[in-house]
N, CA, C and O of each residue as an XYZ file, in Angstrom:
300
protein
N      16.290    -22.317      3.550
C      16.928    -21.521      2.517
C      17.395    -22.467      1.403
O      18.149    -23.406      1.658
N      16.987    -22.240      0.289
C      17.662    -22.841     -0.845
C      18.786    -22.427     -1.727
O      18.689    -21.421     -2.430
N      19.714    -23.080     -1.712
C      21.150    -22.878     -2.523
C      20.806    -23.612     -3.695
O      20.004    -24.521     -3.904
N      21.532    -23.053     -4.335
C      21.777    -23.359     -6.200
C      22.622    -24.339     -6.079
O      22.437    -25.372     -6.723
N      23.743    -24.194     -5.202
C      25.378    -25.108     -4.807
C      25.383    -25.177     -3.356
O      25.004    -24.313     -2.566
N      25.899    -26.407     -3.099
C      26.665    -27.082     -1.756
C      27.533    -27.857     -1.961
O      27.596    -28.780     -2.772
N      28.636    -27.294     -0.801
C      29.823    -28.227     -0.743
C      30.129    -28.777      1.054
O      29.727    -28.446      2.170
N      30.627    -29.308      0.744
C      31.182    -30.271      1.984
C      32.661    -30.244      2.409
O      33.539    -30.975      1.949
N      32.839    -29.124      3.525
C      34.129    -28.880      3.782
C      34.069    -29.357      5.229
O      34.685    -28.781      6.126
N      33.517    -30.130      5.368
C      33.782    -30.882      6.883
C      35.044    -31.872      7.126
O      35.112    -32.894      6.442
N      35.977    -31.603      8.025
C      37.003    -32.002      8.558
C      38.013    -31.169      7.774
O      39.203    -31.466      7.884
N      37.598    -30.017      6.889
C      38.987    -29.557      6.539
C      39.214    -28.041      7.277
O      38.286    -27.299      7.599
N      40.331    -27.815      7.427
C      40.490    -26.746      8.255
C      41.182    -25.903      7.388
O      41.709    -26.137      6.301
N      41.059    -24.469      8.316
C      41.471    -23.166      7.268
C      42.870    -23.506      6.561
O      43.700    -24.243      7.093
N      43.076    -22.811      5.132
C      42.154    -22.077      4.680
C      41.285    -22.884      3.323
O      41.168    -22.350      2.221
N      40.840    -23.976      3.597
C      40.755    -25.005      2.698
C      38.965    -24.810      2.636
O      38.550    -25.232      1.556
N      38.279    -24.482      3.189
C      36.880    -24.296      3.837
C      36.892    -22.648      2.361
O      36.397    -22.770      1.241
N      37.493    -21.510      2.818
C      37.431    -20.686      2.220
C      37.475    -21.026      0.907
O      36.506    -20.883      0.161
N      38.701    -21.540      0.508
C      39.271    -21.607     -0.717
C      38.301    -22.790     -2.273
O      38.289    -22.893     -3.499
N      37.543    -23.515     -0.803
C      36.770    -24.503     -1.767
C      35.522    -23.647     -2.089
O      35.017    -23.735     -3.208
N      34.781    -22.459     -0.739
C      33.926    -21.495     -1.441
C      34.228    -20.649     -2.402
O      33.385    -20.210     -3.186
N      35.521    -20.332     -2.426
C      35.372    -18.955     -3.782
C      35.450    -19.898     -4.867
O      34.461    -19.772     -5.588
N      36.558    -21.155     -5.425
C      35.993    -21.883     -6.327
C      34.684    -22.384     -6.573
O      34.466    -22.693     -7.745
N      33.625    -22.565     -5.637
C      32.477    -22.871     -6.188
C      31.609    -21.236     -5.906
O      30.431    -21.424     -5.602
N      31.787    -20.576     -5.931
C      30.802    -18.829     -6.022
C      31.657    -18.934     -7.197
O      31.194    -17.879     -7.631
N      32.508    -19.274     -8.114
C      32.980    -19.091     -9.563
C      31.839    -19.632    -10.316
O      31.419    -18.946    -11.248
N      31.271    -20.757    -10.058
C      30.555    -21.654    -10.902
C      29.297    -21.083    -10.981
O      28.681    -21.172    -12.043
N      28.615    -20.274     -9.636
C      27.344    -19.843     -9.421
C      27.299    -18.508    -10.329
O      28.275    -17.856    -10.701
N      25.817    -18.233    -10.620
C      25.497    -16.940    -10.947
C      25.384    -16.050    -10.169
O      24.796    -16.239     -9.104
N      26.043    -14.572    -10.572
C      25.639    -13.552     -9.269
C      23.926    -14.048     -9.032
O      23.035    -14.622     -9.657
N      24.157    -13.408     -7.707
C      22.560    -12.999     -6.870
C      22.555    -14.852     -6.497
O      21.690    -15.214     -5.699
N      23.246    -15.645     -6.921
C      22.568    -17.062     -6.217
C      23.514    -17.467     -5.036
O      24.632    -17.000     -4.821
N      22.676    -18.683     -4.118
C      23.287    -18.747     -3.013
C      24.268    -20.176     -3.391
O      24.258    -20.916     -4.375
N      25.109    -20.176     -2.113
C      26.174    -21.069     -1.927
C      26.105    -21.305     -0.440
O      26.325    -20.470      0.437
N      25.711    -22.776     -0.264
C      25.867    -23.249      0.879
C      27.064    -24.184      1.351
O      27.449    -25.209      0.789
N      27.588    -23.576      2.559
C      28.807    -24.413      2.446
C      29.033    -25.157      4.399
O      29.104    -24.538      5.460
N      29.075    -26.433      4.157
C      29.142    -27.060      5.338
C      30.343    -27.287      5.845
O      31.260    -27.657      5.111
N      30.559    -27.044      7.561
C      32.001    -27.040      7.495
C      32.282    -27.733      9.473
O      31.553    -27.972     10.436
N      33.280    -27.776      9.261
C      33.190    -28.371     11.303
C      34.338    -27.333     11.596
O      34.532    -27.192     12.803
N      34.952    -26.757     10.976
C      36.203    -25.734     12.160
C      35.367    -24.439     12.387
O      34.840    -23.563     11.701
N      35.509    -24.754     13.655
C      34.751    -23.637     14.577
C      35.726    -22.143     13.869
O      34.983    -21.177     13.693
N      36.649    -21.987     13.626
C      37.556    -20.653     12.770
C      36.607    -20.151     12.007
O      36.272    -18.983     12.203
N      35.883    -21.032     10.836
C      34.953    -20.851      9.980
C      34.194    -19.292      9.881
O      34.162    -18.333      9.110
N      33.617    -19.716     11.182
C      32.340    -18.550     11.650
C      33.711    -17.410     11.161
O      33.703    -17.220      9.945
N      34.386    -16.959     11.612
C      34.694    -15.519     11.494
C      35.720    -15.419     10.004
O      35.903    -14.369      9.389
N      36.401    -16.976      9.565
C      36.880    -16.563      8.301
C      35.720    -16.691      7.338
O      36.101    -17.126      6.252
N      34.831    -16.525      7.381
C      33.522    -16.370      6.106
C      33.000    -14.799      6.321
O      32.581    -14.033      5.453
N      33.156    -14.563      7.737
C      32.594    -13.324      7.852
C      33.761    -11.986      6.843
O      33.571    -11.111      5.998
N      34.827    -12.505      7.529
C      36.052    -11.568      6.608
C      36.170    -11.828      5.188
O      36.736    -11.006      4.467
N      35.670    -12.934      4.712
C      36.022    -13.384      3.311
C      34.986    -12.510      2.938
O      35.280    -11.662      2.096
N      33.610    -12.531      3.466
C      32.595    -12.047      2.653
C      32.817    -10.370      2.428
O      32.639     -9.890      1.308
N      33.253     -9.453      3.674
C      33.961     -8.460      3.901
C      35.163     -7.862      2.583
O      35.308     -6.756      2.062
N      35.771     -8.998      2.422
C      36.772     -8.648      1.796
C      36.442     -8.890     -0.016
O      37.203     -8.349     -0.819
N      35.488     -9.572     -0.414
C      35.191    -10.377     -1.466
C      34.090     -9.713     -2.460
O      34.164     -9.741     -3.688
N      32.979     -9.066     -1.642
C      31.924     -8.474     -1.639
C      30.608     -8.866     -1.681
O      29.515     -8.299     -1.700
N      31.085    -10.182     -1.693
C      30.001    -11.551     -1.471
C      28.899    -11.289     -0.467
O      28.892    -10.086     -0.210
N      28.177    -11.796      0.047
C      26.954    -11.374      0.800
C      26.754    -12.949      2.019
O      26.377    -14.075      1.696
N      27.107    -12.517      3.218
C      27.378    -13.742      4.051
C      25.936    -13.625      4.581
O      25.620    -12.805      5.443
N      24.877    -14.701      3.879
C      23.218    -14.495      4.682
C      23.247    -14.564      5.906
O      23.208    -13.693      6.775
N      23.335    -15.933      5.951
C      23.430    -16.319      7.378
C      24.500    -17.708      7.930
O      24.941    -18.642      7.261
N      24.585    -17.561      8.610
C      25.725    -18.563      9.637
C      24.945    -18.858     11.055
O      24.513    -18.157     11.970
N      25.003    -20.652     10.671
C      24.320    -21.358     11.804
C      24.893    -22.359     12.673
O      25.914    -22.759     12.113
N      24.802    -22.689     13.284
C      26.003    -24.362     14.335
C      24.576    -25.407     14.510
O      23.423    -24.991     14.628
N      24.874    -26.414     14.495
C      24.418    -27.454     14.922
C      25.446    -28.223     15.282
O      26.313    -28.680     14.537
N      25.305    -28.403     16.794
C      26.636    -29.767     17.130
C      27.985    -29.064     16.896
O      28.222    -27.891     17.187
N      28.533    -29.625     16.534
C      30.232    -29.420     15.672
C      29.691    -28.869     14.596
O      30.681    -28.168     14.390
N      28.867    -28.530     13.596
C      28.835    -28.724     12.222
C      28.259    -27.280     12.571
O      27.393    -27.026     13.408
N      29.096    -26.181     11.546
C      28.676    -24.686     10.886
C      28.385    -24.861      9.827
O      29.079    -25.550      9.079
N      27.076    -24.184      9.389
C      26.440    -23.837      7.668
C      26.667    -22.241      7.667
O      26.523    -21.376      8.531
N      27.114    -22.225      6.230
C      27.606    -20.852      5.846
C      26.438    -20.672      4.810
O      26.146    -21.687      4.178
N      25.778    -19.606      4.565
C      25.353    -19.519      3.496
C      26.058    -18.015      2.890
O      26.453    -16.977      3.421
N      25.949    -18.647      1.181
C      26.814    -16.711      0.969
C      25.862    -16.875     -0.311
O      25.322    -17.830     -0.868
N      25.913    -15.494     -0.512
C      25.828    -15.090     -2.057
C      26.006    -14.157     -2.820
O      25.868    -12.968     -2.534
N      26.441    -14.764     -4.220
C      27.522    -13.980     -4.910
C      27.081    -13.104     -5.720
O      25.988    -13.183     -6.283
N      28.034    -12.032     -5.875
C      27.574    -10.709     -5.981
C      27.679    -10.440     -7.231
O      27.348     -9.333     -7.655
């Protein structure tokens, strides 16, 4: 999957993971993606509610190891 934007929220924990995605889905154009890398296992379900609550579009959510990829895109 290709993102327009990626950020690197590894080692930071909620709500710092969230808060660094909606500042960068500011920068993106609707309809493009935002990939966001992260290690707090919380992640998985605060992206799911953010996207819920935001109207953002959560593609997909993956684990490798410690490390969750979020992908979203903005609406």
């Amino acid at each position: 999957m290709q993102a327009q934007k990626e950020i690197d929220t590894r080692g930071l924990n909620c709500p710092l993971p969230i808060l660094k995605a909606k500042k960068a889905l500011s920068e993106i154009q609707p309809g493009e993606l935002l990939k966001v890398l992260a290690t707090d296992p919380g992640s998985v379900r605060d992206f799911q509610a953010f996207a819920r609550q935001t109207g953002n579009e959560l593609v997909e959510q993956s684990q490798a190891g410690d490390e969750f990829v979020h992908y979203l895109r903005r609406r």
